[in-house]
Structure formats: C-alpha cells, structure tokens
MARTI-239389 format. One record per residue (C-alpha): x negated, y, z; residue in one letter; residue number from 1. Coordinates in steps of 0.02 Angstrom, whole numbers, plus 50000, padded with zeros to 5 digits. Layout:
<sites>
east_north_up_res_n
X_Y_Z_A_NUM
...
</sites>
This chain:
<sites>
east_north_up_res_n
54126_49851_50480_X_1
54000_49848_50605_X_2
54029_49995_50697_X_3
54213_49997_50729_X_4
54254_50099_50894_X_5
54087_50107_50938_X_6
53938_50250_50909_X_7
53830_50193_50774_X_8
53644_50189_50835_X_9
53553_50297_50729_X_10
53406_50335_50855_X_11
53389_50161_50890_X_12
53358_50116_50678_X_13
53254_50263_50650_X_14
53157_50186_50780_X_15
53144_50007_50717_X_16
53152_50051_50536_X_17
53145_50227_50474_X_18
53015_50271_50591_X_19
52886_50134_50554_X_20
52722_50193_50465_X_21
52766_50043_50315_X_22
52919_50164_50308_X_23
52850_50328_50313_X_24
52723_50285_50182_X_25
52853_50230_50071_X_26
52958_50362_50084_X_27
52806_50483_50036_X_28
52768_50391_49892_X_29
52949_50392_49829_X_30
52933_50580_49853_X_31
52816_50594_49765_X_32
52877_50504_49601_X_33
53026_50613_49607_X_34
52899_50799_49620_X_35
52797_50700_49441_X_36
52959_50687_49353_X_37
53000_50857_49405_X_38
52833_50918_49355_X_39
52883_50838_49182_X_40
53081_50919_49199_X_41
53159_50736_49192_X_42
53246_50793_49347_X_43
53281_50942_49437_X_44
53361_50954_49621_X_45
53552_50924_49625_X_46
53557_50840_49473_X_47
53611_50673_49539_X_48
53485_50587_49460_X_49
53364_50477_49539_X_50
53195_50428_49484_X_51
53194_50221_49484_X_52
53044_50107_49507_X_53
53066_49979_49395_X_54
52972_49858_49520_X_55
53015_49905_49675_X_56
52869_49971_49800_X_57
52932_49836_49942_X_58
52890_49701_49795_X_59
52731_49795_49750_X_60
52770_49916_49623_X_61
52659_50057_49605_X_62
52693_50256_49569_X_63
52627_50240_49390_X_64
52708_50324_49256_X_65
52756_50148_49153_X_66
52854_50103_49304_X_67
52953_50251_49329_X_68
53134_50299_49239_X_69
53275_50420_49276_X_70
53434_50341_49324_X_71
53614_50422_49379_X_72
53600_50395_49539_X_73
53772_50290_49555_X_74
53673_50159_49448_X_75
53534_50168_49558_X_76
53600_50146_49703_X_77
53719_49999_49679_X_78
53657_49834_49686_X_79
53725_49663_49619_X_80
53821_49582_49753_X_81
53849_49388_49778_X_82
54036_49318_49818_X_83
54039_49357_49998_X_84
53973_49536_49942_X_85
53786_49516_50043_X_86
53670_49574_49915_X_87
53571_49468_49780_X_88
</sites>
C-alpha cells in the first residue's frame, strides 16, 4: 500500500489527473452514455449497473450506441491482473 501512515494526496491527483481538460472531457462523455441508456431505461440510478464501452474512449472508442452495454458494475470495474497483480 502506498499510503501507509501517511495522508493520501488527493488535491495533488485531481490536479495532475482528474483535473486535466483530456479528463474532464472524458468524464462528460461517460456521463453522458450513462443519461442515453437511461433515456432508454437500461439503467436507472442506484442500480449498480454501469454502462461499458466496449472500446474504451482512452483507446478511441466513441459514445455510439453499438459500443455501449450494461454491465454489473463489479464486472466492470475489475480488470485482469498479471502475476505480480499490475494490470494487463
């Protein structure tokens, strides 16, 4: 664990991360794949179900409806790990 006895930084990676415009536009277009799905009642809020981009927007995926799905979002969020449990 990182962060063992000490404050985690959470200004500092909103900053570097979270904050950046790349970011920001991401996050609105995720936002707005989860209010089409709602429009079509896939989802609804506290359902724990998130909507999935089949390819990812960081690897250019797109908002369009053939890339979309609803997915529990356990699966979602999981993601395959290698031996040394860094991420694939």
């Amino acid at each position: 664990m990182p962060y063992v006895n000490k404050r985690r930084p959470y200004k500092k990676e909103y900053d570097e991360y979270q904050g950046t415009k790349k970011q920001k536009k991401n996050r609105a277009k995720r936002n707005a794949a989860r209010r089409k799905k709602m429009r079509e009642g896939k989802v609804k809020k506290g359902d724990g179900k998130d909507v999935d981009h089949k390819k990812p927007l960081s690897k250019g995926g797109s908002n369009a409806p053939s890339n979309l799905r609803v997915k529990p979002a356990k699966k979602n969020r999981s993601f395959k790990r290698n031996s040394d449990r860094s991420v694939k």
